[in-house]
DRENTOR-306953 format. One record per residue: x, y, z of N, C-alpha, C in turn. Coordinates in steps of 0.2 Angstrom, whole numbers, plus 5000, padded with zeros to 4 digits. Atoms other than C-alpha are relative to their C-alpha. Example, Ala and Ser with C-alpha at 12.3 -4.5 7.8 and 13.67 -1.06 7.14 Angstrom:
BEGIN
500449945000506249785039500450065000 499649944999506849955036499650055003 
END
This chain:
BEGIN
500650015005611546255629500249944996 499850045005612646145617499749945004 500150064998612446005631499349975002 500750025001610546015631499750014994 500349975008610346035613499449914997 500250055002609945845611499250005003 500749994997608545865624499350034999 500549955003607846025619499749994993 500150035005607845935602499449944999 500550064998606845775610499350045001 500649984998605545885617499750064995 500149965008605446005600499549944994 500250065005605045845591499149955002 500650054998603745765603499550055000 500549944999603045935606499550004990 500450005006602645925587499349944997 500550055000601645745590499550035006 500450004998601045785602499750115004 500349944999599845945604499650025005 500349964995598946045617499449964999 500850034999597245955623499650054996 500549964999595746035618499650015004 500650014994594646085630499349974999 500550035000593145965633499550045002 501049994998591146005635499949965003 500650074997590045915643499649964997 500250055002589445845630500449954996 499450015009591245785621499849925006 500350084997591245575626500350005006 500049994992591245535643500649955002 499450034998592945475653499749955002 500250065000592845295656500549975007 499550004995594645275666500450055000 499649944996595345405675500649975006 499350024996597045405684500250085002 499749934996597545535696500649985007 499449994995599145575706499850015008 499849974992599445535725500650005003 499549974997600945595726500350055003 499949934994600845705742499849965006 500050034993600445685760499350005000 500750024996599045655770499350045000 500349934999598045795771499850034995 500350005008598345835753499549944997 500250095001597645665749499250005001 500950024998596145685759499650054997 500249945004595745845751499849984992 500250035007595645755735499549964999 500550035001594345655739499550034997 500349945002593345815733499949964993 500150015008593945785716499849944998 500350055001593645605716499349975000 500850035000591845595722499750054994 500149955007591745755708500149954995 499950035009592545645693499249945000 500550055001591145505698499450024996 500749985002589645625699499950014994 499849985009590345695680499849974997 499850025004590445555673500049925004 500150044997589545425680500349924997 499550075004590445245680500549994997 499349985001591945305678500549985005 499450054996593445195684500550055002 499549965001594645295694500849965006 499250034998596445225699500350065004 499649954998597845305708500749995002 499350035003599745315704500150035007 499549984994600745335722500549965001 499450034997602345295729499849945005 500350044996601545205740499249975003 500750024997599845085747500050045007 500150024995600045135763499450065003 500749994997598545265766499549984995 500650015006597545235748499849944999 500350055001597445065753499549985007 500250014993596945085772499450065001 500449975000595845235769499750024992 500550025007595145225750500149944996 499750065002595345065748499349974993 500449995006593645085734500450004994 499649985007595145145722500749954999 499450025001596645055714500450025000 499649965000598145105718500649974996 499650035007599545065704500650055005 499349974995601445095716500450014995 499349995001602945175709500450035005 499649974995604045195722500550074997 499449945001605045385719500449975000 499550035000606645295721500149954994 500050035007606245205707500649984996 499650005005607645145695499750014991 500049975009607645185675499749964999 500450075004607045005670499449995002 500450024993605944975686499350074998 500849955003604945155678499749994993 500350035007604945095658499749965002 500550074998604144935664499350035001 500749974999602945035673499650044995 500449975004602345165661499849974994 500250055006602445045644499549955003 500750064997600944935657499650054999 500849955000600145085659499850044994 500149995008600245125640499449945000 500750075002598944945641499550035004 500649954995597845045655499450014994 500749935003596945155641499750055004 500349954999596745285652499850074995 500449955004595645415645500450065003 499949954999596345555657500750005005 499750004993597645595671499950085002 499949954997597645715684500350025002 499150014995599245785690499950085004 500149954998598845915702500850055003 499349964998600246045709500649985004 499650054995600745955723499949944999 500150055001600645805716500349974992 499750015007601745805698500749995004 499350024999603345735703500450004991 499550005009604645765685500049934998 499850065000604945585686499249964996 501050045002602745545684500250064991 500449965006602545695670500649974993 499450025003604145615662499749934994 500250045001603545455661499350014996 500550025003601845465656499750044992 499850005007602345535640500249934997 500250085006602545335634499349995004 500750034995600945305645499450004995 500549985006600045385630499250015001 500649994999598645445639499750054997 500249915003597645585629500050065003 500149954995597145695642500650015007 499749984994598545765654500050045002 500249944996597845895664500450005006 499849994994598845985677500250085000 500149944997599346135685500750044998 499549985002600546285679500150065004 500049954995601146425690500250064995 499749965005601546585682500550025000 499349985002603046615673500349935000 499750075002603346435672499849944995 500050015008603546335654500149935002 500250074999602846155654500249984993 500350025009603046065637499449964999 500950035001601446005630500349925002 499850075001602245825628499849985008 500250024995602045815648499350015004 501049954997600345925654500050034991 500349965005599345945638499450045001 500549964999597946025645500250055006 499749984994598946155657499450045002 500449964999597946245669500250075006 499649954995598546405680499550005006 500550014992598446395698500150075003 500249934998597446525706500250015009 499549984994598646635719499650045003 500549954997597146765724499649975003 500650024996595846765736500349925006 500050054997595646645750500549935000 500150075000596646485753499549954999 500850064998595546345746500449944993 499550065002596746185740499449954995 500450055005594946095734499950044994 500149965010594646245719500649984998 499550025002596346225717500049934993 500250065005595846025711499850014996 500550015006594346055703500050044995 499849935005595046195693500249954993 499950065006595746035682499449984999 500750025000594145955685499550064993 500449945003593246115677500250004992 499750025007594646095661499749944998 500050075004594245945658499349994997 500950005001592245955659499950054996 499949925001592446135651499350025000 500549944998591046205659500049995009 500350024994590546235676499549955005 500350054997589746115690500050045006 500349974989589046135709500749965003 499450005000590846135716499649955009 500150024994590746025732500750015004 499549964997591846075747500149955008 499950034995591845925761500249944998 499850065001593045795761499849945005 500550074995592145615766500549934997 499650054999593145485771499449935003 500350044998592245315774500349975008 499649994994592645285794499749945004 500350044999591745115795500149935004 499850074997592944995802499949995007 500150014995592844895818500450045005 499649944996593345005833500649975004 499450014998595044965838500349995009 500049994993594844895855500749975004 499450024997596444805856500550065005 499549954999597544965857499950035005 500249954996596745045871499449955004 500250044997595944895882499450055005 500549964995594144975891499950054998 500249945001593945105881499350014995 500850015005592345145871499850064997 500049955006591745245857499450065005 500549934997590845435863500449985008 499650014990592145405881500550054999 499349984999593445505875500050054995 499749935005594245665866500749964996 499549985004595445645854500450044999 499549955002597145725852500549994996 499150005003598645775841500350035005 499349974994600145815855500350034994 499250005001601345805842499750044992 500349965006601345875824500849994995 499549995005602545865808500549945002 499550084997603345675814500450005004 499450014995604245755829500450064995 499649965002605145875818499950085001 500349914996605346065823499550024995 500249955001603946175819499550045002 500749934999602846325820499349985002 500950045001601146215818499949965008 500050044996601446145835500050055009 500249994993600446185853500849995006 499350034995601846205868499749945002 500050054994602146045879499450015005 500450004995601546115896499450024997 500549995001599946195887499849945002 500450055002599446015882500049955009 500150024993599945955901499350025004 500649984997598746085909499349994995 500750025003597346055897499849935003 500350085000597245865898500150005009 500450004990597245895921499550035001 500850014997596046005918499349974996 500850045004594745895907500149925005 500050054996595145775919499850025006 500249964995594845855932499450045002 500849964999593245945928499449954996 500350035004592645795918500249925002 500050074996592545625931500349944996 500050055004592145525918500449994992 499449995006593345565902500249984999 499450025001594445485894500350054993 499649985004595945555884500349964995 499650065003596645465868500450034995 499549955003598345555862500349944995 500050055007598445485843500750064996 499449995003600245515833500249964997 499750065004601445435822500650005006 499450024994603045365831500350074999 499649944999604045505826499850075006 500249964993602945615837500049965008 500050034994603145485852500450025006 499849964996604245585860499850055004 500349964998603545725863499249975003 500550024997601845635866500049975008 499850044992602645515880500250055004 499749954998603245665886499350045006 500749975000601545755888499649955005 500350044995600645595896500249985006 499650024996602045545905499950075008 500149944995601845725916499350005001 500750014997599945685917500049945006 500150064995599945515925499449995004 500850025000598145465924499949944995 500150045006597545305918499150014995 500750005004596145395909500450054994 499949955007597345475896500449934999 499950075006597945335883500550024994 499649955002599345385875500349924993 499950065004599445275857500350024994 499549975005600745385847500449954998 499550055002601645245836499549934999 500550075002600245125838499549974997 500450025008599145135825499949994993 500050015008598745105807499450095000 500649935003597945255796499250005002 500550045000596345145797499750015006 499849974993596345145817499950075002 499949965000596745305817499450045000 500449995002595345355807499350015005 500550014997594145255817499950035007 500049954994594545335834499850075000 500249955001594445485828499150024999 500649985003592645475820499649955005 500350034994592245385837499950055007 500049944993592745545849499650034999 500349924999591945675856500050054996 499649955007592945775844500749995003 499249995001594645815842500250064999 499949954999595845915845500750004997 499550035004597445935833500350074997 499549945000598646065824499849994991 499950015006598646095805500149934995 499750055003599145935797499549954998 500750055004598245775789499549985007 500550034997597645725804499150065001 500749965000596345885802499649994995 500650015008595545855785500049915004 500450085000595445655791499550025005 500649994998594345725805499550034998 500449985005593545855793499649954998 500350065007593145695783499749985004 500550054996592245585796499550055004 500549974996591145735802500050015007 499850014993591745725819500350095002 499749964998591945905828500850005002 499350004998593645975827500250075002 499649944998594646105837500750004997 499150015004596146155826500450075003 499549974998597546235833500450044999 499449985006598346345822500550085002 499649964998599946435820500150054997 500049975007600646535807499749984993 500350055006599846435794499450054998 500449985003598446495782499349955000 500350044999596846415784499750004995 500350015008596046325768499250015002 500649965000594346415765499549935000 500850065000593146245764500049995009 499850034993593746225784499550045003 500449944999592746375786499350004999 500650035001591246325780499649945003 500350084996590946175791499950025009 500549964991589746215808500449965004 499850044993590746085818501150024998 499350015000592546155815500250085005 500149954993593046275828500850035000 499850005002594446365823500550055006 499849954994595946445838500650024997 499549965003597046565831500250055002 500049964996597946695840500950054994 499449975007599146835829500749975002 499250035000600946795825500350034995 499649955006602446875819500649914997 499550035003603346715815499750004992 500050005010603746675794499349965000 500850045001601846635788500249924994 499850105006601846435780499450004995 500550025004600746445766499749924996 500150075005600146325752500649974996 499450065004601846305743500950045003 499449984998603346315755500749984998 499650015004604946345749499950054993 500149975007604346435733499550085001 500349934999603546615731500250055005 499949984995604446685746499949975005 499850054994603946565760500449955001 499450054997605046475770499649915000 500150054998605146295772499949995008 500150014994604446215788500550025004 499549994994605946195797500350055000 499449935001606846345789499450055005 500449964997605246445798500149965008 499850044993605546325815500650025002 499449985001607346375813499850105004 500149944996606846575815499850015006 500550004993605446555828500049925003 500150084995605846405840499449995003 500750004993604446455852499650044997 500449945004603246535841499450025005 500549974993602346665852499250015000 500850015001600646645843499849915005 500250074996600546475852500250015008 500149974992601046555868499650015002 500849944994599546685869499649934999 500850055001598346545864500249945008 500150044994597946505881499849925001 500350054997597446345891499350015000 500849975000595846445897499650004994 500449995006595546475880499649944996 500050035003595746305871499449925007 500450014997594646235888499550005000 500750005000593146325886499749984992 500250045005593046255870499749924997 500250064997593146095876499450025002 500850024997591846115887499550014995 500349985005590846205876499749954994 500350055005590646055862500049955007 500250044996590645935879499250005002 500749984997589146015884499649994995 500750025007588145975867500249964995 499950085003589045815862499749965004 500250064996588445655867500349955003 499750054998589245525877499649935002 500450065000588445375871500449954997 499550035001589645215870499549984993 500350045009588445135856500050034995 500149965008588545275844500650004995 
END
């Protein structure tokens, strides 16, 4: 206690400058620049577009930035938004520089969602001197105002749904309610990627994730030979098809793996060889898609493109469920459930759950037959039109 005394004495002192937000109306003056946290993966990410195309409608003409470790999807796929880097690795000097710049911003708000408050951001933006710090408080957990003045408790009941989650800050800030929107819209407009995959052409092909979680063990992932005998028989019962098996490198093993045992040159195996961007655009070019839990399901959620999701132990987020083209194969399971925040509240961490169940027996039962007629089923009332 004595060797946190100094601290507990810094944050005693700021807490006395600085006070609890009040909650805004809709008529208090309107945000002008907004700054929100993308410090999370893929998926969370694209889920937040929610909240972005929301802050717009709000508060129309409103400038919104984005603080991330990294350009490397917010410049390839919302490349509309500024993205302002501080790499997490960060050094001490390397983040005062940053936040005293972002003290000249004038940001009117930040958003720091749950998954998306690193200590090191909420730290910082205490010299940032933003007035509005709206984020998320779990219960039983003691935030000082100095870092989140406008705390918001995150709701543990009902439903999986990550996008209330956002717009729960969203709602603090506006302090009233709005028509909640529930579909995340990624813009999927670039040129179609004809290098990577020579002769191939958009409405010719299905889409797949092989792999899941960058190659690393877990629960969320389809067996091997399943994805063998699937892709024989859509080849097989489907002349003219092609297959285009979409991953990061890390999953390249397991992908080359899976194609490799096919050997056909109507499966295209381009695990490794894409950008976000790429990535993007084949998918909102297939047939549809076919994929596991991961970002790569909310990027095809976003492009409108029929998706077969694959799922394990996992909880499905409640907007998924509301989309006519999302097709949803789930078969019971005793492995450890992976919710919204693993590691915390009694769920295991990915691997620690991969670790228990190697071979999780819910992805056993879920046939080939099963994830086949599915296939068929959206082949027979998709189009296959290369100009589309």
């Amino acid at each position: 206690v004595v060797a946190r005394l100094p601290h507990l004495l810094a944050i005693w002192a700021i807490n006395r400058i600085y006070r609890p937000a009040a909650t805004r109306t809709s008529s208090s003056r309107l945000l002008r620049r907004v700054l929100v946290s993308g410090y999370t993966g893929l998926g969370h990410m694209v889920m937040k577009t929610v909240l972005l195309r929301q802050i717009e409608e709000l508060y129309p003409g409103c400038e919104i930035s984005i603080v991330s470790g990294n350009k490397y999807w917010s410049a390839q796929l919302m490349g509309e938004y500024r993205t302002l880097v501080l790499p997490e690795r960060s050094g001490t000097l390397e983040r005062l520089r940053f936040f005293i710049a972002l003290r000249r911003e004038r940001f009117d708000a930040v958003f720091l969602p749950c998954d998306a408050a690193p200590k090191f951001l909420l730290r910082g933006l205490v010299l940032a001197g933003i007035p509005i710090r709206v984020g998320h408080i779990f219960e039983g957990a003691v935030i000082p105002n100095c870092y989140v003045n406008l705390q918001v408790p995150v709701r543990m009941e009902g439903p999986r749904s990550e996008i209330d989650i956002n717009l729960d800050l969203l709602e603090a800030v506006f302090g009233g309610d709005f028509e909640r929107r529930y579909v995340p819209v990624l813009e999927s407009d670039g040129e179609f990627p004809v290098g990577v995959a020579p002769g191939l052409v958009a409405r010719s092909y299905v889409a797949v994730q092989v792999g899941a979680a960058n190659g690393m063990p877990t629960t969320k992932r389809w067996l091997e030979p399943h994805f063998v005998a699937l892709f024989q028989r859509l080849l097989a019962e489907h002349p003219s098809l092609h297959i285009v098996a979409l991953g990061d490198s890390g999953d390249s093993p397991i992908v080359n793996r899976v194609c490799d045992a096919v050997e056909s040159s109507r499966v295209h195996n381009l695990a490794g060889q894409t950008d976000l961007a790429e990535t993007s655009v084949l998918i909102s070019r297939a047939r549809f898609l076919i994929c596991h839990d991961s970002g790569l399901l909310h990027l095809g959620n976003s492009t409108g493109v029929p998706v077969i999701a694959i799922y394990g132990p996992s909880d499905v987020d409640w907007y998924t469920t509301q989309l006519p083209d999302f097709h949803l194969l789930q078969e019971p399971c005793e492995c450890p459930k992976l919710g919204l925040f693993p590691g915390a509240f009694g769920e295991p961490e990915e691997a620690e759950a991969a670790k228990r169940c190697p071979v999780p027996k819910c992805m056993q039962r879920l046939s080939v037959d099963h994830v086949l007629a599915t296939c068929n089923a959206l082949l027979a009332h998709t189009i296959e039109d290369p100009s589309a």
